[in-house]
VOGU-3710 file (C-alpha; in Angstrom, 3 decimals, decimal comma):
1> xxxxxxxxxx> 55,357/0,782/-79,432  58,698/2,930/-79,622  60,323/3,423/-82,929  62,928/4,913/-85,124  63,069/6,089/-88,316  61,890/2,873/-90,613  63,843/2,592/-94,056  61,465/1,556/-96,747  64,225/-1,438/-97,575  66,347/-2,192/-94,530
11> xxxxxxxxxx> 67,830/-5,115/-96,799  69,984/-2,351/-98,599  71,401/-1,552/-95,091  73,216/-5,382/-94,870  72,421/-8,591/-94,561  68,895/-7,880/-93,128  65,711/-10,362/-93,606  62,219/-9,505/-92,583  60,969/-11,624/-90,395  57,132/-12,353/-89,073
21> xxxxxxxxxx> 55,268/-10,232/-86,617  56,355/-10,867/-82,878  53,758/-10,768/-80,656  54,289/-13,016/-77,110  50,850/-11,885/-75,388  52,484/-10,720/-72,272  53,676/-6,911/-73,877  56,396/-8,346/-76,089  55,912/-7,279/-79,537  57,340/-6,438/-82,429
31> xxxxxxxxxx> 55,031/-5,666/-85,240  58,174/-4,848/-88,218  60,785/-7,190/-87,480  64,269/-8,016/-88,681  66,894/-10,468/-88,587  70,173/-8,584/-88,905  73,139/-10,413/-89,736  75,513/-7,420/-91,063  75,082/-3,989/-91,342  77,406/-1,656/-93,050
41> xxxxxxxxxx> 79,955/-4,733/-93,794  80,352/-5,009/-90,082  78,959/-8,976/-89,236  77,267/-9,771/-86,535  78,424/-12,521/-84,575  74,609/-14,031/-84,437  71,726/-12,577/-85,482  70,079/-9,548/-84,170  66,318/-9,319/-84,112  65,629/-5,608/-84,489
51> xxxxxxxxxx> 62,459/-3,362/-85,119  62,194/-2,188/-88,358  63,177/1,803/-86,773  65,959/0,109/-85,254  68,039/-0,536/-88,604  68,396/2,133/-89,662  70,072/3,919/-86,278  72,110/1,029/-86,178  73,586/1,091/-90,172  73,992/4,935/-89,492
61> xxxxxxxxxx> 76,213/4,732/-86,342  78,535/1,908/-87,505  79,014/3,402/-91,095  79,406/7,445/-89,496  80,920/6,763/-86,253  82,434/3,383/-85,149  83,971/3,082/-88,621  85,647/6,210/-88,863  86,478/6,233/-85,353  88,237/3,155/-86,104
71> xxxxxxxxxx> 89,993/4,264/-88,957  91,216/7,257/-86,604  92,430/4,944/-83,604  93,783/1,971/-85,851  94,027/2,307/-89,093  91,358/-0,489/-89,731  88,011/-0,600/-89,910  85,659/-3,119/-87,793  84,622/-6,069/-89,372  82,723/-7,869/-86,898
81> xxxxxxxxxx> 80,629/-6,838/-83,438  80,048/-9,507/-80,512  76,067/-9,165/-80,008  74,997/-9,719/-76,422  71,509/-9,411/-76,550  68,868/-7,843/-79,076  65,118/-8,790/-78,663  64,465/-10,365/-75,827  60,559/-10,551/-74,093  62,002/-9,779/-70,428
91> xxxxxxxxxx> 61,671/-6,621/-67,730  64,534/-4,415/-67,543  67,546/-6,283/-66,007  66,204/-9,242/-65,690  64,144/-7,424/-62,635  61,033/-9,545/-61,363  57,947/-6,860/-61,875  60,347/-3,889/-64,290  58,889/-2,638/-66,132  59,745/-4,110/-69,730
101> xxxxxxxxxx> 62,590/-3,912/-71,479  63,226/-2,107/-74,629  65,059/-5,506/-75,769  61,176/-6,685/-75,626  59,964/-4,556/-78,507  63,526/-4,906/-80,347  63,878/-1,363/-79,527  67,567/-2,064/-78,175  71,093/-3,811/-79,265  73,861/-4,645/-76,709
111> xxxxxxxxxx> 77,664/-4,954/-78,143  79,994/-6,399/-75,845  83,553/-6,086/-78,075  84,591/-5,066/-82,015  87,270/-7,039/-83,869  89,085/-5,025/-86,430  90,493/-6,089/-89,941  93,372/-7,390/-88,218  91,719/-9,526/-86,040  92,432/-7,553/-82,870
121> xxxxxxxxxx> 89,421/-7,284/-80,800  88,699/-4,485/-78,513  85,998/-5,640/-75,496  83,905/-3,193/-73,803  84,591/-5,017/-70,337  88,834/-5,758/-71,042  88,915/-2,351/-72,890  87,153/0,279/-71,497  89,923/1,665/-68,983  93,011/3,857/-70,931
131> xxxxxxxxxx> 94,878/3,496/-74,324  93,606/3,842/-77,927  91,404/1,121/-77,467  89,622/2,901/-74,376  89,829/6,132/-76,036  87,599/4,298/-79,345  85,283/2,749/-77,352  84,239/5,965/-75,443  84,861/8,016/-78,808  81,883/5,882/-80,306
141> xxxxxxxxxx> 79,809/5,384/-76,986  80,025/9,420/-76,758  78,355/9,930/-80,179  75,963/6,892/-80,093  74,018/9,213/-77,398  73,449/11,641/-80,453  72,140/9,158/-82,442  70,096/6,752/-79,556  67,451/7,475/-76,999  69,162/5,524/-74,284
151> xxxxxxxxxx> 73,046/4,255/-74,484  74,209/2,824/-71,031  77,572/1,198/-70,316  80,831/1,174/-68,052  80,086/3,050/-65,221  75,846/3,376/-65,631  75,295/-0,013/-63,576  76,372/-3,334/-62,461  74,345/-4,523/-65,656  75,873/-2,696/-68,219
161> xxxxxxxxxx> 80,048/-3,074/-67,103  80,737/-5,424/-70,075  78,545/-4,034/-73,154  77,319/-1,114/-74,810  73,030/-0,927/-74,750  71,426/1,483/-77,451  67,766/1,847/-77,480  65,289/4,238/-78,770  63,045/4,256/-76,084  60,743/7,629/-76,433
171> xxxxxxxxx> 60,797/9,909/-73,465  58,407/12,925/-72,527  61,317/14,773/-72,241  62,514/14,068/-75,534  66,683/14,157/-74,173  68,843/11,317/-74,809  69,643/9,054/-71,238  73,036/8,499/-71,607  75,628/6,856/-68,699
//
């Protein structure tokens, strides 16, 4: 099992309910899980079923990057995130015989757009090329790989051209994978 860091009360994070142990028989597990609905005032717009080390990460980059980065590119702050995908018992890609997915041990969060106070959104697919709203999303893409193991998205692969994926999948190595 791959973790984070795992807060003693990830309900003081957001609106964030334990949930029972996951466990699908097939390597899909998640022994500490949670049901995020908001984290750092930013909602989510469905649940995300994270590992308990997962919170954490997540609370820490919206509150000390996307936030201020935000506040720097439009004078806002984020109030909502579009949530692609968080657990999910399925091989990497949706690949036939991948190995398994991070998203399997709720080890990983994909965010496909950010709507600010105003109610402008900014998309990762739409918004990714130049202007503020590109610079922001790399701004906060860029410093995600300080705080995740793995953060893929424009430009890493035909999978990831339309969100942002953040894992904490432990490596040997130890070094972030970041494209």
């Amino acid at each position: 099992m791959r973790r984070g860091r795992c807060d003693s009360d990830p309900s003081r994070l957001g609106d964030v309910s334990r949930l029972g142990r996951i466990n699908e028989g097939n390597g899909c597990q998640v022994p500490n899980p949670y049901s995020v609905r908001s984290i750092a005032g930013v909602h989510f717009s469905q649940p995300a079923t994270l590992n308990c080390g997962m919170v954490a990460p997540v609370h820490d980059w919206m509150e000390n990057t996307v936030q201020p980065a935000a506040g720097n590119a439009f004078g806002e702050r984020v109030v909502s995130v579009d949530i692609a995908a968080s657990y999910s018992c399925r091989p990497r890609n949706n690949k036939r015989g991948a190995k398994m997915s991070e998203h399997g041990y709720g080890n990983a969060l994909d965010i496909s757009a950010f709507t600010l106070e105003s109610g402008k959104k900014v998309t990762v697919l739409g918004d990714w090329g130049g202007g503020k709203d590109g610079r922001f999303l790399r701004e906060i893409r860029g410093e995600a790989c300080g705080q995740f193991a793995t953060v893929l998205g424009p430009g890493s692969d035909r999978h990831h051209r339309d969100h942002f994926h953040l894992d904490l999948q432990q490596r040997r190595s130890g070094k972030a994978y970041c494209r």
